[in-house]
N, C-alpha and C positions, 0 to 999 in steps of 0.2 A: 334742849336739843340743838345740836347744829345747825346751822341759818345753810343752806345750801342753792345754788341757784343753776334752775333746771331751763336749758330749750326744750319748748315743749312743741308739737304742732297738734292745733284743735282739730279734733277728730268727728265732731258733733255738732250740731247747734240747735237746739228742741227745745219745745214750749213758747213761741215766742206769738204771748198773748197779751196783752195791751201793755208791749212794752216790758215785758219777763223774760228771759232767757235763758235756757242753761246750758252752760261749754261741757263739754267731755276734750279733756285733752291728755296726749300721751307724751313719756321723753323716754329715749332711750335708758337712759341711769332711772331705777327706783326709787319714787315717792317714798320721802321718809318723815312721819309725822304722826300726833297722836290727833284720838279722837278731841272734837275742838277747839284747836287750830285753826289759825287763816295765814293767808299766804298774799304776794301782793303780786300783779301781775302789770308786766310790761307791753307795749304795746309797740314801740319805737326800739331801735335793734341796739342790743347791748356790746360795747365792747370792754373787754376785759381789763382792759389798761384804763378805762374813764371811770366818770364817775356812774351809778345806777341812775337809769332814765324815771322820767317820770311815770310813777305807778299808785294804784290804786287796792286797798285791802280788800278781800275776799274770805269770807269765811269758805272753809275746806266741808264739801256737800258726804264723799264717801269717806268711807273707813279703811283705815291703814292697807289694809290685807287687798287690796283693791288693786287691780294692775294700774288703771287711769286715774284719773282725780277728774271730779267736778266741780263746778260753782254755781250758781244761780244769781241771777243779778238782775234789777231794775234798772230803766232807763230814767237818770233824776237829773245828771247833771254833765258838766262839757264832757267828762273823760269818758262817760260810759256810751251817752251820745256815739263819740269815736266807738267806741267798740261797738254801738250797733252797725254803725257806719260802714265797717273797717274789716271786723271778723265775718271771713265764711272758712269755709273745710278745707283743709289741707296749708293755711294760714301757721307760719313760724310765729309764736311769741315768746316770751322770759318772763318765766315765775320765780320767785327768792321764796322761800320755802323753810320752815314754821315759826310760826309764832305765838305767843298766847297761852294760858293756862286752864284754860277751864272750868276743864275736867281734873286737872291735876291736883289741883287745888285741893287739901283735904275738904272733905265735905261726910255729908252722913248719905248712906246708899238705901235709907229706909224712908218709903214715904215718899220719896221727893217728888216736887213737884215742879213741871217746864211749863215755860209761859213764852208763846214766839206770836210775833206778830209780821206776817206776810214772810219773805225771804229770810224774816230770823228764825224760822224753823229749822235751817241747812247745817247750823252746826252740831244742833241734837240729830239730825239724823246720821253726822258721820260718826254719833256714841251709840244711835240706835240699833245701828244695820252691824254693829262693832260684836265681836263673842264676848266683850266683858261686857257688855249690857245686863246680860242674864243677873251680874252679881245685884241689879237693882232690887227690892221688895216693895211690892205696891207701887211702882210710879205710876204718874197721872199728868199726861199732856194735856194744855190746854194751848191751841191754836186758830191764830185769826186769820181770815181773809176777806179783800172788796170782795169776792163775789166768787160762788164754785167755780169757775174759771180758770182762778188763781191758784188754787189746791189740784196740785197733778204731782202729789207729794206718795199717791197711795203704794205703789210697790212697795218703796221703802219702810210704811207703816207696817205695810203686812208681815215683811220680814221680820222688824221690831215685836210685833207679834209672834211671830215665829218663834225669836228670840228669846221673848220675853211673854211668855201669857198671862201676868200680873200685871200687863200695862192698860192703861186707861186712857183714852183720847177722847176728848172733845172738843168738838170742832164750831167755829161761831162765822157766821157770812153775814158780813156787816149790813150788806144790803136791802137782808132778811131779815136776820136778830140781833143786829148790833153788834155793837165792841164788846170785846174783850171785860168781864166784870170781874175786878181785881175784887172788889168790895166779898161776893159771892166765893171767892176762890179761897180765898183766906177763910173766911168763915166755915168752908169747906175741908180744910186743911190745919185745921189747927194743932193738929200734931206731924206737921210737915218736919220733915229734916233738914231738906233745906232744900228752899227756894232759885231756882236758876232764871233768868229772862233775858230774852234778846229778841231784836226789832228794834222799830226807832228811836232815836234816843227819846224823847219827847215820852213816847210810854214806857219806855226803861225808867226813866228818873220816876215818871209820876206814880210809878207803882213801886220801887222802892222806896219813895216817900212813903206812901198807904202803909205799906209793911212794915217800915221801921215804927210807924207812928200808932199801930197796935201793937208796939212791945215783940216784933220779931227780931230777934238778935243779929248784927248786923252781919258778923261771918257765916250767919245761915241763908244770906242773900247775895247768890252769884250775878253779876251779869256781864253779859257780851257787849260791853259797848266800846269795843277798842275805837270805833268811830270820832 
């Protein structure tokens, strides 16, 4: 898809719970992009004649058909710091706009299984809330967070439910039950189709280690770690 790059002005700024955020922003010209995708967002004003400012990647929160776009994002480090800083409503930024495969990627649409851990859930939910979700059979979410707090993901689940009544979510608050059990998930899954994960990288690798290493084949294991 074409890289295109959008002014956009944040129209929103919600959820901001120890350090979480999500933008709602709008541009005149239509988002164009597929379910997960990310996008990188500017902060500092672009001029067309230079070079792209410094920006940081964004996994894309809603689905195509969507008038805005969201993002969800932690506060980890200098650049986002700034955009807690920085961002309030009615705030001009510059988004360059799509990138990524996913979804696109062939993959098998039976069975699958998501594995997101805190704000890695936001790219499945711009495939969830998506009308090609439906074509999934059987999928089964599995998502983590520090603490119910963190999860204010439910609209969008409900939708995905809407969507899709053969999906399966369960949900782990580490607080209370711990991480994420890759051990458990596989064992649960062993006629998975295939495998998606996103979140940190640290549990990105460590669980496509797990997976490779009881014999899942490696193009049945997607993940999000453009990071």
């Amino acid at each position: 898809m074409l890289v295109k790059k959008y002014n956009a002005e944040v129209v929103s700024i919600q959820n901001s719970t120890q350090g979480v955020y999500t933008l709602e922003m709008a541009s005149s010209k239509k988002f164009k992009f597929a379910p997960g995708e990310f996008l990188h967002l500017a902060l500092d004003e672009y001029d067309p004649s230079g070079a792209w400012p410094e920006s940081r990647c964004f996994s894309i929160q809603t689905n195509p058909e969507e008038e805005n776009i969201k993002i969800t994002y932690a506060v980890k480090g200098r650049f986002t710091q700034r955009m807690e800083e920085e961002l309030i409503v009615g705030k001009n930024i510059w988004l360059k706009l799509s990138f990524g495969d996913l979804f696109t990627q062939e993959h098998s649409k039976n069975n699958t299984v998501f594995i997101a851990g805190g704000t890695g859930i936001t790219p499945f939910l711009s495939l969830f809330t998506d009308k090609s979700f439906a074509e999934y059979t059987n999928p089964h979410l599995y998502a983590g967070f520090r603490n119910r707090e963190l999860h204010f993901y439910h609209n969008e689940l409900e939708k995905a439910q809407q969507l899709n009544p053969s999906l399966q979510t369960t949900v782990f608050y580490q607080d209370t039950e711990g991480i994420i059990d890759i051990e458990k998930i596989h064992a649960s899954h062993l006629d998975a189709g295939a495998f998606f994960i996103s979140g940190p990288p640290a549990m990105i690798k460590s669980f496509k280690q797990y997976l490779l290493s009881k014999g899942v084949e490696e193009n049945k294991i997607k993940t999000d770690d453009w990071e």
